[in-house]
N, C-alpha and C positions, 0 to 999 in steps of 0.2 A: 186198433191192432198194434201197431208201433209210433212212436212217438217219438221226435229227435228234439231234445232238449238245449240249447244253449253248448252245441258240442264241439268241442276244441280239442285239437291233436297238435302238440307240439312235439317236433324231434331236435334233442341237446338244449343246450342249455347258453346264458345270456348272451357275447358277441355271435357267439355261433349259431344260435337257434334257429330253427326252418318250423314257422308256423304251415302245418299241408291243410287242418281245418279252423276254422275261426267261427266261432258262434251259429254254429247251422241247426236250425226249429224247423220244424214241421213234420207233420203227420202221415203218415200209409194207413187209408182206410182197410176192414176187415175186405178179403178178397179180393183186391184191386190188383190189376199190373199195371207198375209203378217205373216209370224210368228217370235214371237221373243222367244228367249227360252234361258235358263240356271238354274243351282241348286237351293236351294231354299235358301232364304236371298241375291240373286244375283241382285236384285232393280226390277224383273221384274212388280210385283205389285206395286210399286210404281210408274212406271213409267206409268201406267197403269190409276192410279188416275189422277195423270197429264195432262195426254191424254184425260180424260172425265170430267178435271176442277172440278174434288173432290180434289183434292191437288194442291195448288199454288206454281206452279218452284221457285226455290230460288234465279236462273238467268235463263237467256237461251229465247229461242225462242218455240213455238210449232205456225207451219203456216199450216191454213187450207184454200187453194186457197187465200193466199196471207195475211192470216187476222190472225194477233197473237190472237188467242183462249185465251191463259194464261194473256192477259191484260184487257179484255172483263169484262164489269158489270151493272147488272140493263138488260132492253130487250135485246141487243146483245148476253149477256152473254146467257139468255133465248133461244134464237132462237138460239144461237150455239151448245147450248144442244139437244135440238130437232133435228139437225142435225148429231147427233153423238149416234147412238143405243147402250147399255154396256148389254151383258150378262153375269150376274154376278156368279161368282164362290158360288156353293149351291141356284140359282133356284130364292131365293127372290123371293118367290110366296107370295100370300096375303092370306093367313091359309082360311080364311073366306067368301072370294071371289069365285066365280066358276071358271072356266078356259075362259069365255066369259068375266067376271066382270075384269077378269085381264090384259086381253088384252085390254081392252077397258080404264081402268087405266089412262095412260099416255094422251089418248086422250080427256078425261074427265077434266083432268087439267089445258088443253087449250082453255076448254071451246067450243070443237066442237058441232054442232048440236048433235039431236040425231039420225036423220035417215044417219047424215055422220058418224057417230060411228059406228054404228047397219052395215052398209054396211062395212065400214072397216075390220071391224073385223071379219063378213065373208069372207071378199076378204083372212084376215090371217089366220083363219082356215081352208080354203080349203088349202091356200100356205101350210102350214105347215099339212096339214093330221088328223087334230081334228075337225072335224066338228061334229062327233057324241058325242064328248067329250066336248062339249061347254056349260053345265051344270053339270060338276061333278066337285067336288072340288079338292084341289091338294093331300087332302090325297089318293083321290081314285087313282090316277095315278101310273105310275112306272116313274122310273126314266128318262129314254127317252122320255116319255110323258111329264112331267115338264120342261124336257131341251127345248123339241118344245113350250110349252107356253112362256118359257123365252125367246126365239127366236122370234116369233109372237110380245111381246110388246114391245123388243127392236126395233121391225120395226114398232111400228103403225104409228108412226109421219114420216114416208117415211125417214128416215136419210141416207144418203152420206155413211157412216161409220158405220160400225158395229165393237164392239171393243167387242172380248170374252175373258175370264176368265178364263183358263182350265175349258173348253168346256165341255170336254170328261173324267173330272179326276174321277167321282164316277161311270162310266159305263161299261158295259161289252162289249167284242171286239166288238159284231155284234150291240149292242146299239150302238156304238161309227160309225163305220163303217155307219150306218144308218143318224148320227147325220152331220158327214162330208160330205155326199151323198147330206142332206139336203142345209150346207153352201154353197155347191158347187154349188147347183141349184140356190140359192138364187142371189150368184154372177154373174150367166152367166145371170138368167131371170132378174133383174134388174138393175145389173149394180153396185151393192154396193161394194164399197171396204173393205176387210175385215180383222181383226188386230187379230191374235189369240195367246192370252200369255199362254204356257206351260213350262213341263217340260217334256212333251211326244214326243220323237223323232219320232215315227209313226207317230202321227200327223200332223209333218210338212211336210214332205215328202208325206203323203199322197195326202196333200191338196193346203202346201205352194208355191208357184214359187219364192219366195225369202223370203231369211231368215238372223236374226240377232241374234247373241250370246252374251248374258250377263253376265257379269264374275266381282264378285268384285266392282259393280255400276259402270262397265264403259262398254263400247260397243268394244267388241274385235274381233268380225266378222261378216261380213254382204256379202252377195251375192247373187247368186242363189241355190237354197235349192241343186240340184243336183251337182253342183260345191262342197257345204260345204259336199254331205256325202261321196264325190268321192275324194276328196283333203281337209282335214279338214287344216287349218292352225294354229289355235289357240291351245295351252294345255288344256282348257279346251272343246272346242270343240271334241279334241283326245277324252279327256275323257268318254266326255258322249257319246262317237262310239264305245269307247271302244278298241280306237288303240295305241297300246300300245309307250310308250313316250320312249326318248333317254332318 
C-alpha cells in the first residue's frame, strides 16, 4: 500500500541546515494500523507532512500503490489528496461551521452534488455516532465529540489512508479508549489503512500491529508492535518502556 523510500527532509540550507528526516524505508501493509512514535523534535510531524504532501521530501520516495505521491502536481496531486484522509492534531474544526457544515467541507470542494453530500455525511455521522450532533457547533462539543467530527471529514472523500496526529493527545483515558474503539471499527468495516503518529505508548499497543520508532530523524525500529514492547531493541525504544539501559 505505501512505501517509504530512502526519505530525507531537510529544512535551509548548509551552516544552518536542520536535517528533521534522514533516510527513513519501510513499508505500511494494505489495511494495517500502523503507528509510528518517538520523543518530541524526533521528525515524527514531519514526516507526517510529507506523507500528506504538505511538505516536499528533500530526496527519497513516498509510493502509494506504486505512484510516488511526493512528485505528483496539478489533478494528480489533487486526487491523491483525496485519497489520503489527515486528522490533525487540535480538531481543525471551522469555529463557524456546524458539525454537518464541516463534514460536508472537503466534499464541497470537489464540487459534489448536493444530495451526494447531504447523503454522505449522514452515512459519517451515523459511522461516527453524531447524528444528533449535526447541527451544533464545535464550541458546543467536548473533546471526543470534535475528535469524531475530525474523523468523519477526513473520511468524506472515501480515502485509502487515514493519517492521524496524536489522535488521543488532549483526551481523557475513557475519551481516548472510545476514540481507538472508533479507529478500530473504522479499519475493520472499511478497509482503510491507518497511520497514527504519537508519543503515547498506550496507543500503539492498543491499537497498532506494527510499529516504527523515531529517534533523532532517523527510523531505528520497526516491527510488530508486540515484538517491540516484548524485546525493545533500540536505546530509545528502551527508553520510552522504560527498561532500564546498560
Amino acid at each position: 500500500m505505501i512505501e517509504v523510500r530512502s526519505l530525507t527532509k531537510t529544512f535551509g540550507s548548509g551552516q544552518t541546515a536542520v536535517t528533521a528526516l534522514s533516510d527513513v524505508t519501510f513499508t505500511v501493509e494494505n489495511s494495517d494500523i500502523f503507528g509510528i512514535i518517538g520523543m518530541s523534535g524526533a521528525g515524527k510531524s514531519t514526516f507526517l507532512r510529507c506523507l500528506s504532501m504538505l511538505e516536499t521530501p528533500s530526496s527519497g520516495e513516498i509510493l502509494l500503490r506504486g505512484v510516488d505521491i511526493s512528485k505528483l502536481k496539478g489533478a494528480p496531486k489533487r486526487a491523491a489528496h483525496r485519497d489520503m484522509g489527515v486528522v490533525f492534531q487540535g480538531y481543525n474544526l471551522l469555529a463557524q461551521s456546524t458539525v454537518a457544515q464541516n463534514i460536508a467541507f472537503p466534499l464541497k470542494l470537489v464540487k459534489y452534488s448536493k444530495d451526494t453530500v447531504n447523503k454522505r455525511v449522514d452515512e459519517l455521522l451515523g459511522l461516527v455516532g453524531l447524528r444528533d450532533k449535526a447541527g451544533a457547533y464545535p464550541s458546543q462539543l467536548s473533546g471526543g465529540q470534535k475528535q469524531r467530527v475530525a474523523i468523519a471529514r477526513a473520511l468524506a472523500t472515501s480515502p485509502s489512508v487515514l493519517l492521524c496526529d496524536e489522535p488521543t493527545s488532549a483526551l481523557d483515558s475513557l475519551t481516548t479508549k472510545n476514540i481507538l474503539d472508533l479507529l478500530r471499527d473504522i479499519n475493520r468495516q472499511l478497509g482503510v489503512t491507518i497511520i497514527i503518529i504519537t508519543h503515547e505508548l498506550s496507543v500503539v499497543r492498543a491499537i497498532c500491529s506494527h510499529t516504527a520508532v523515531i529517534d533523532g530523524s532517523k527510523l531505528v525500529e520497526i516491527g510488530r508492535t508486540d515484538d517491540l514492547f516484548d524485546s525493545p531493541k533500540s536505546d530509545i525504544a528502551k527508553l520510552l518502556l522504560g527498561v532500564s539501559l546498560p
